[in-house]
N, C-alpha and C positions, 0 to 999 in steps of 0.2 A: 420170102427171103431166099438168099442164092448166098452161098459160101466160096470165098476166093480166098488164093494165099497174096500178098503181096512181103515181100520181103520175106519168105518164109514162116508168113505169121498169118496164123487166117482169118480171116474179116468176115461179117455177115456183111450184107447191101440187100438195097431193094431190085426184085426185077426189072429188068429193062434200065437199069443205072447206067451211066455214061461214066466214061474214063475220068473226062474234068471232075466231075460230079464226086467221083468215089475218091479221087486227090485229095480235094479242096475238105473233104470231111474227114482227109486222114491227118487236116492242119500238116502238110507238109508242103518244105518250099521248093516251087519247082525254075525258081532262077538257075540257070548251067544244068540242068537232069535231061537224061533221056528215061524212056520207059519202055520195057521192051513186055510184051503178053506173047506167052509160049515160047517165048525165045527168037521172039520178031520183034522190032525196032518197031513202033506206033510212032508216026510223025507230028510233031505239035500242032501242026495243023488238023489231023483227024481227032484229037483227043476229047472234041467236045461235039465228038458226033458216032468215036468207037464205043460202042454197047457191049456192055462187062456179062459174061455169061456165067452159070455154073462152073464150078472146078477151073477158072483158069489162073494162072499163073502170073503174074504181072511181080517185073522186078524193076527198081527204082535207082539209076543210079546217079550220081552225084560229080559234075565235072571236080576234079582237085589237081590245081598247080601245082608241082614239084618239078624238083631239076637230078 
């Protein structure tokens, strides 16, 4: 097991977890989100192919409409 924060909240996962993978098990919805690890923008394109390592950082954010 490898430990990450997501949301400033820390998660166990298994080694070699993939991005989709550690989402889809955090039941969170990713219609309108970006997700940024370390402070970089992961493109929804690579999420089901970026491999989640030790200690990183992945923040979750949430498009919202307002005026």
């Amino acid at each position: 097991m490898i430990q990450v924060t997501v949301n400033n909240t820390l998660q166990n996962t298994k080694i070699d977890s993939l991005l989709e993978d550690l989402i889809k098990g955090l039941d969170i919805d990713t219609h309108g989100c970006a997700i940024a690890v370390d402070d970089q923008i992961v493109p929804r394109t690579e999420w089901s192919t970026f491999v989640v390592k030790n200690d990183m950082s992945i923040n979750i954010f949430q498009a919202i409409a307002g005026g």
